[in-house]
N, C-alpha and C positions, 0 to 999 in steps of 0.2 A: 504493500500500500504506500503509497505519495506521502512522505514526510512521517511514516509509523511512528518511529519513537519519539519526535519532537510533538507530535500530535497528542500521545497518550500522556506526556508531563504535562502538556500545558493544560488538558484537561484533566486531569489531577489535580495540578494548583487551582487551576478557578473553582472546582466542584468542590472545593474544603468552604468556597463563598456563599455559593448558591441558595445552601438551607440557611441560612443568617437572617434573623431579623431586623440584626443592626447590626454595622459594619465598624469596626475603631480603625485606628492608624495604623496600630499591632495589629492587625485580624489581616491589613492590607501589606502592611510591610512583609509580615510573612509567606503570602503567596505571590508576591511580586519577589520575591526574592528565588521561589521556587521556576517563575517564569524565566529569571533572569538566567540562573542557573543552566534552565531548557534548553534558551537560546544559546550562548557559549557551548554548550555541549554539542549542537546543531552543525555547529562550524559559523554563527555570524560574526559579522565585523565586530568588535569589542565596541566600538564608537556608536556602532547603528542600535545597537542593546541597551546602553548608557541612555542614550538620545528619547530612545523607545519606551525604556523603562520610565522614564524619569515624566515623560509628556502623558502616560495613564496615572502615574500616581498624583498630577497634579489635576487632572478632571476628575479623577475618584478622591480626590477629597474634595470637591466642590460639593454645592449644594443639590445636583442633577441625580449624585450618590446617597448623601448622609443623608437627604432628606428623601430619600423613597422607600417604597413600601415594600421592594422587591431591590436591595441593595446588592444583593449578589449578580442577580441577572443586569443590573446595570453595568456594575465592572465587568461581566462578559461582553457586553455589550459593547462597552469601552475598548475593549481587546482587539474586540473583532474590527472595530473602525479605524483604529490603528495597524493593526495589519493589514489590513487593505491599502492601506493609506502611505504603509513602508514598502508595497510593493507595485504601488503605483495608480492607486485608485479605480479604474476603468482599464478597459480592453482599447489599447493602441494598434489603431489599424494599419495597414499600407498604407502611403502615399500613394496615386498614379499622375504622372504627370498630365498636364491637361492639355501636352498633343503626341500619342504615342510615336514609340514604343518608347515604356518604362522600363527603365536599366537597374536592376537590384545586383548590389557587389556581395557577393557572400564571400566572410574571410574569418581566419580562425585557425587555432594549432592542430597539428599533426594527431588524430585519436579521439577526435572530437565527433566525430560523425559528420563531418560540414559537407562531405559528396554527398551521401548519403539523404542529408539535409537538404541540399538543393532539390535532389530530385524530389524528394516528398510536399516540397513548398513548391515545384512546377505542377505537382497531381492536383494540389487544393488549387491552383490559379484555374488549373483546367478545368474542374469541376467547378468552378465559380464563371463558367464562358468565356475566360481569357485562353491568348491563344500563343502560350510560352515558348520561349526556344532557350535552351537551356550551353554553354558558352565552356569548352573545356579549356584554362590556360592552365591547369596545372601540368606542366611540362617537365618537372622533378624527376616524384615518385613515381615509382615502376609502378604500370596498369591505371594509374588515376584516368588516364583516358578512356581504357575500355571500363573500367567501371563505373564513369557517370554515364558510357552509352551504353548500358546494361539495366539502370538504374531509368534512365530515359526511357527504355523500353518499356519498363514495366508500368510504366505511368503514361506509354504511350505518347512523350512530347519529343521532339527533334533535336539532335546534336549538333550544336556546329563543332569543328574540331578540323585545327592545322596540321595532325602529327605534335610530335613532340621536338624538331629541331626548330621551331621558329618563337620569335620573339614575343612572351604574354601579351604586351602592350600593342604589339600589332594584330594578333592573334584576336584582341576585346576589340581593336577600333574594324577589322574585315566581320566582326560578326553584328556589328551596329548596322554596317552597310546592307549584312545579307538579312540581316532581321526584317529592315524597312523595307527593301527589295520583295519579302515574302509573306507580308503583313504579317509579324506578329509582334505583338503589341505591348510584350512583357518579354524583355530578355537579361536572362541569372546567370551572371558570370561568377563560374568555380574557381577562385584565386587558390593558387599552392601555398598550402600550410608548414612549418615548421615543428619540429621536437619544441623548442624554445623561440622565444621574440630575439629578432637578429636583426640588425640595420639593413642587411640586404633584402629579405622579408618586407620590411616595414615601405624600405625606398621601390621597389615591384609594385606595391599594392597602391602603392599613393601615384605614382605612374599612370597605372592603371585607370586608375578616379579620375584622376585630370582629362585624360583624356576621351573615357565614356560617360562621364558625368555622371555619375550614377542619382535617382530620385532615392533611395535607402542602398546604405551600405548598413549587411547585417553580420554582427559578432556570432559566429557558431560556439558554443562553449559547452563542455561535458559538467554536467550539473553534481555529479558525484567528484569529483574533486573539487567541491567549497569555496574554502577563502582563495584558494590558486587561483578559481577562475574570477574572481573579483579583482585580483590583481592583475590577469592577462585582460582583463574588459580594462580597465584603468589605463593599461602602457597603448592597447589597441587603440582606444578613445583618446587620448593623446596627441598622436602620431597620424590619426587617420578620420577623424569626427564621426565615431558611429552614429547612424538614427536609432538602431534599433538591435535588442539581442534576442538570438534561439538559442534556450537553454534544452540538450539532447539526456536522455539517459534518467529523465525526470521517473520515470515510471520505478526505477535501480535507487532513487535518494530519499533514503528514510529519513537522512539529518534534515536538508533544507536552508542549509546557511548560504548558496550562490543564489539561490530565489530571493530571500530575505532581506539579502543585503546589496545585493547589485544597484538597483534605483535609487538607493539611498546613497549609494558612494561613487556611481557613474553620471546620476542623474539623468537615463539612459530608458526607456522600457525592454520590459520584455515582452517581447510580438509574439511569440510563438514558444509551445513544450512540444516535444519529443514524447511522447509518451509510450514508446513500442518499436522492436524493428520492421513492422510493418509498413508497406507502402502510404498507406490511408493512415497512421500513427501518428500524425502532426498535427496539434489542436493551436486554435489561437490564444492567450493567455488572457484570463480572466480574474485581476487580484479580487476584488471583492467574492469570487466564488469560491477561490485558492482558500484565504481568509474562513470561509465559512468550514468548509471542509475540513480543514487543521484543528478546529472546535469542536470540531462533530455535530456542528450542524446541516452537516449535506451539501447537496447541491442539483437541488432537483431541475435548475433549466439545463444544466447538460444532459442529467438523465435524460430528459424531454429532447433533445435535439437528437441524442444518440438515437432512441426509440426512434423518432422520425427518421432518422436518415437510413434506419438497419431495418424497422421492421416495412414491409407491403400495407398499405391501408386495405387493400380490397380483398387482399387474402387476408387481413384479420378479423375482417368483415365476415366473409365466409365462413372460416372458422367459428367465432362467435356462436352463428347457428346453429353452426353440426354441434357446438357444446349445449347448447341449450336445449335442441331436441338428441341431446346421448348419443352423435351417432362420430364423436368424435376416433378417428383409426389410428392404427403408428404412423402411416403415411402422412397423417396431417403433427403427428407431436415432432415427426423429424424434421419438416418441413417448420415447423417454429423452433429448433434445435440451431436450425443453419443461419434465421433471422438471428437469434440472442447472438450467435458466434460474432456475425458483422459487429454487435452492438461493443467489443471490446470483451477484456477478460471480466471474470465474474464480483471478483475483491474489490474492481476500482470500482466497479457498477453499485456494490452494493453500500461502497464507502460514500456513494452519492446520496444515500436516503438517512435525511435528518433522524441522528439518535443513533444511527448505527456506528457508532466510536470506532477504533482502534481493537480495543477492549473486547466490543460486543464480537466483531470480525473473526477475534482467535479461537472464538468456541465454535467457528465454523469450520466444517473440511469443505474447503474449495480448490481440489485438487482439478483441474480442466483433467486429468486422463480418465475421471467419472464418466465426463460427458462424450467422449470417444467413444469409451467403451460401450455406452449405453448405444451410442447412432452403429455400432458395430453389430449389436446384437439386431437390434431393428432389420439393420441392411439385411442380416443372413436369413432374413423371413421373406418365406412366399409372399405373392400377390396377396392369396386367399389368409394367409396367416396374417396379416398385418391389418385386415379389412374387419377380419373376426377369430381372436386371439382364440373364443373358445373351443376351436378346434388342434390347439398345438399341446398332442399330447406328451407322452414322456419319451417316446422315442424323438419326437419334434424336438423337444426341448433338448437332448443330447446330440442334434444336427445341427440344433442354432447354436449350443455351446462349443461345440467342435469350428465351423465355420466363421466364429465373433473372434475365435482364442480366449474365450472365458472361462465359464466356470456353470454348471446347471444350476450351480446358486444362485449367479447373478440372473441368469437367465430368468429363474420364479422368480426372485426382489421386483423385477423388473416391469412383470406380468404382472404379481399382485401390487404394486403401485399403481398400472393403470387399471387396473380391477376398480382398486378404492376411489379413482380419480373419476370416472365415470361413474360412478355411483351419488361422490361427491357435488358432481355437477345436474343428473338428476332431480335432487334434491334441492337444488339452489331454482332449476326451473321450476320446480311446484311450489315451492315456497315463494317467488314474484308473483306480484301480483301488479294489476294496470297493465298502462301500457310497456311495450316494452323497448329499450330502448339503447341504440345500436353504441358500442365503443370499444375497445382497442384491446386487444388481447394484450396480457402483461406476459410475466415469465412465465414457462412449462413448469410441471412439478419437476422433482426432482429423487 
C-alpha cells in the first residue's frame, strides 16, 4: 500500500485525539510529537517537518480547536489540510501551448524509470485524443533506443529516432521538424540520464531546451529513494527550471518522504505517480486525495474514475439483471473478474474506501494468485458446466482440478461460494420492493 507505514503512525497519533472531549496543549504536544517523529522516519526534509509541524500546532491551538465540540476531529482535520497543502494543494495539469505541437523535455537519472515514463505519459496523451510522437536522444546507454521503440509500441505512438551516432541537440531540433511535418501535436523528448548529476548531463539537456523550447520540462525521479530525490529535483531545478515532476515506483514507497517534501523545497508540483509497471500505471497527482488516503480517509473519486474507466456500463447493466432474476453463470463472474483486473491491484482499491486504514488492510489476504486461480478453474469448465454448475459432478470436479492445476478443494470452495452467492442474490430480489432500479455492479465475491 502507498505510504503503509507512514500512514498507520500518523493514524495512530491522531486517533489517541479523536475520542477527546477536550483537547490541552499536552494532549497536543504529545501527538504532534508522534507525527513528527512519522514524518523523519518517512524520509522528509527535516525543515518541511519543523515548518509542518509547527503551522498545525498553531491552528490547533486556536479557537476553531479548543472551542469545538468535536476537538479531535478538528486536529485531523487540520492535518489533512496541511498535507494537502505541503504537497501542493490541487492537481497541476499540462500546459499545451496555444499553437501546436507541444514539446514536453523528460529528464532524470539513470534507474529512474524516465523511458519507461515517457512512454506511459504518451499512452494517457493518446487516450486523452492527443496525437504524440515520442523523440529518442538518449544516444549513451546501450538499447535506450530500442527500448522506448518497444515501449512506443505498446502504447501504440510513433518513434522518431537518428540511430545512436548523431548529435541529441540535432536529433530534438529534426524531430520538431518531423513532428509539424506529420501533425502531431504533442512531442516527448527522452533526454539520456546519468548514474549521478555531471556538468556534461546538465550542459546536453539545457542545449536541448534552448533549442526545442520545451512548454514543460518534467523531473522523472524514483520515489523510493526519498531525501536523494529531493536533492536531484533541487540541482535539476537549478540548472534546468523544471515545471513539473513524475514521481515513479510510488506504488514500492511505504515511507513517503520525496512526495512530502519535494513542493515544499523545489516549489515544483508533482504532475504525475507511477503507480505500477504497467502501461496504463500513470495516474495524475492529486495532493488533497494523496492527503486523504495517508489518514485513512479514502479516496472515493479515484475509486469512481477507476470503476469508470475498467468497468463496461452496458455489460453491468446486463449483469444487474441476470442477478436479480438468479440467472447469474461463471461466464458472466469471469467476465467481471477481467473488468476488476483493468481497475488496478486489489490493496490500492481497497485503501480507497474511507475507514479502510492501513490497519484494517492486514487482516486481509489479498494475494492476486487467488484470483488466477479462481479464473483458472472457471476456464477448465464446459460450456454447459459454467451455464449450470449443478451438473459438475465429482468426477467433473477432478477434470476441473486437474486442468486449473489446483486442488478438488479449491474447486468445491469455489462452487459453494457461488452456491451461497446466488442464493444471496435471490433473496435481495424478493426482499425489493417498488420500482426497481438500474446501477453499477461493484466487486464479484470472493
Amino acid at each position: 500500500m502507498v505510504f503503509e507505514s507512514l500512514s498507520e503512525k500518523l493514524q495512530n497519533a491522531l486517533g489517541k485525539l479523536k475520542g477527546k472531549g477536550k483537547i490541552n496543549e499536552k494532549d497536543l504536544d504529545a501527538a504532534l510529537r508522534e507525527v513528527r517523529l512519522a514524518l523523519l522516519e518517512a524520509d522528509v526534509n527535516f525543515k518541511v517537518v519543523k515548518d509542518f509541524i509547527k503551522r498545525i500546532k498553531e491552528r490547533a491551538l486556536g479557537a476553531e480547536v479548543m472551542e469545538s465540540l468535536t476537538p479531535g476531529q478538528q486536529v485531523v482535520k487540520i492535518v489533512n489540510d496541511e498535507l494537502t497543502a505541503l504537497m501542493g494543494e490541487k492537481e497541476e495539469k499540462l500546459e499545451f501551448a496555444s499553437s501546436p505541437p507541444t514539446v514536453i523535455l523528460m529528464c532524470g537519472l539513470q534507474g529512474a524509470g524516465k523511458t519507461t515514463t515517457t512512454g506511459k505519459l504518451a499512452g494517457l496523451l493518446k487516450k486523452q485524443g492527443k496525437r504524440p510522437l515520442l523523440v529518442a536522444c538518449d544516444v549513451y546507454r546501450p538499447a535506450a533506443i530500442k527500448q522506448l521503440e518497444v515501449v512506443g509500441e505498446k502504447v501504440s505512438v510513433p518513434v522518431f529516432s537518428m540511430g545512436d551516432k548523431n548529435n541529441p541537440v540535432d536529433i530534438a531540433k529534426a524531430a520538431l521538424e518531423h513532428g509539424k511535418k506529420h501533425g502531431n501535436d504533442v512531442i516527448i523528448v527522452d533526454t539520456a540520464g546519468r548514474l549521478h548529476i555531471d556538468e556534461e548531463l546538465m550542459e546536453e539537456i539545457v542545449n536541448i531546451k534552448a533549442t526545442v523550447k520545451p512548454k514543460e520540462t518534467l523531473l522523472v525521479l524514483d520515489a523510493m529513494t526519498g531525501q536523494d530525490a529531493v536533492n536531484v529535483a533541487e540541482s535539476f531545478n537549478e540548472r534546468l527550471g523544471i515545471t513539473g515532476v513524475v514521481l515513479t515506483k510510488l506504488d514500492g514507497d511505504a515511507r513517503g518522504g520525496a512526495a512530502l517534501s519535494i513542493r515544499a523545497v523545489t516549489n515544483k508540483p508533482i504532475k504525475f505517480v507511477g503507480m505500477g509497471e504497467k502501461a496504463d500505471q500513470l495516474e495524475p497527482f492529486h495532493p488533497d486525495r494523496m492527503a486523504s488516503r495517508i489518514l485513512g480517509m479514502g479516496d472515493v473519486l479515484s475509486l469512481i474514475e477507476k470503476a469508470q474507466a475498467g468497468i463496461d456500463e452496458k455489460k453491468a447493466i446486463e449483469l444487474e439483471k441476470k442477478m436479480r432474476t438468479a440467472q447469474f453463470t461463471f461466464d458472466d463472474f469471469l467476465d467481471q473478474l477481467e473488468q476488476m483486473k483493468k481497475m488496478g491491484p486489489l490493496d490500492e482499491l481497497l485503501g480507497m474506501i474511507p475507514g479502510m486504514n492501513s490497519k484494517a488492510l492486514k487482516g486481509l489476504d489479498l494475494n492476486p494468485k487467488d484470483l488466477i486461480k479462481t479464473e483458472a478453474i472457471i476456464k477448465s469448465m464446459t460450456k454447459r458446466e459454467r451455464d449450470n454448475p449443478d451438473v459438475i459432478d465429482s468426477s467433473r470436479r477432478k477434470r476441473i482440478a486437474a486442468g486449473s492445476g489446483t486442488t478438488v478443494s479449491d474447486v468445491n470452495r469455489l462452487l459453494k461460494q457461488f452456491k451461497e452467492t446466488k442464493k444471496m442474490m435471490k433473496k435481495f430480489s424478493e426482499m425489493s420492493k417498488g420500482p426497481k432500479k438500474k446501477g453499477k455492479i461493484g466487486f464479484p465475491f470472493f
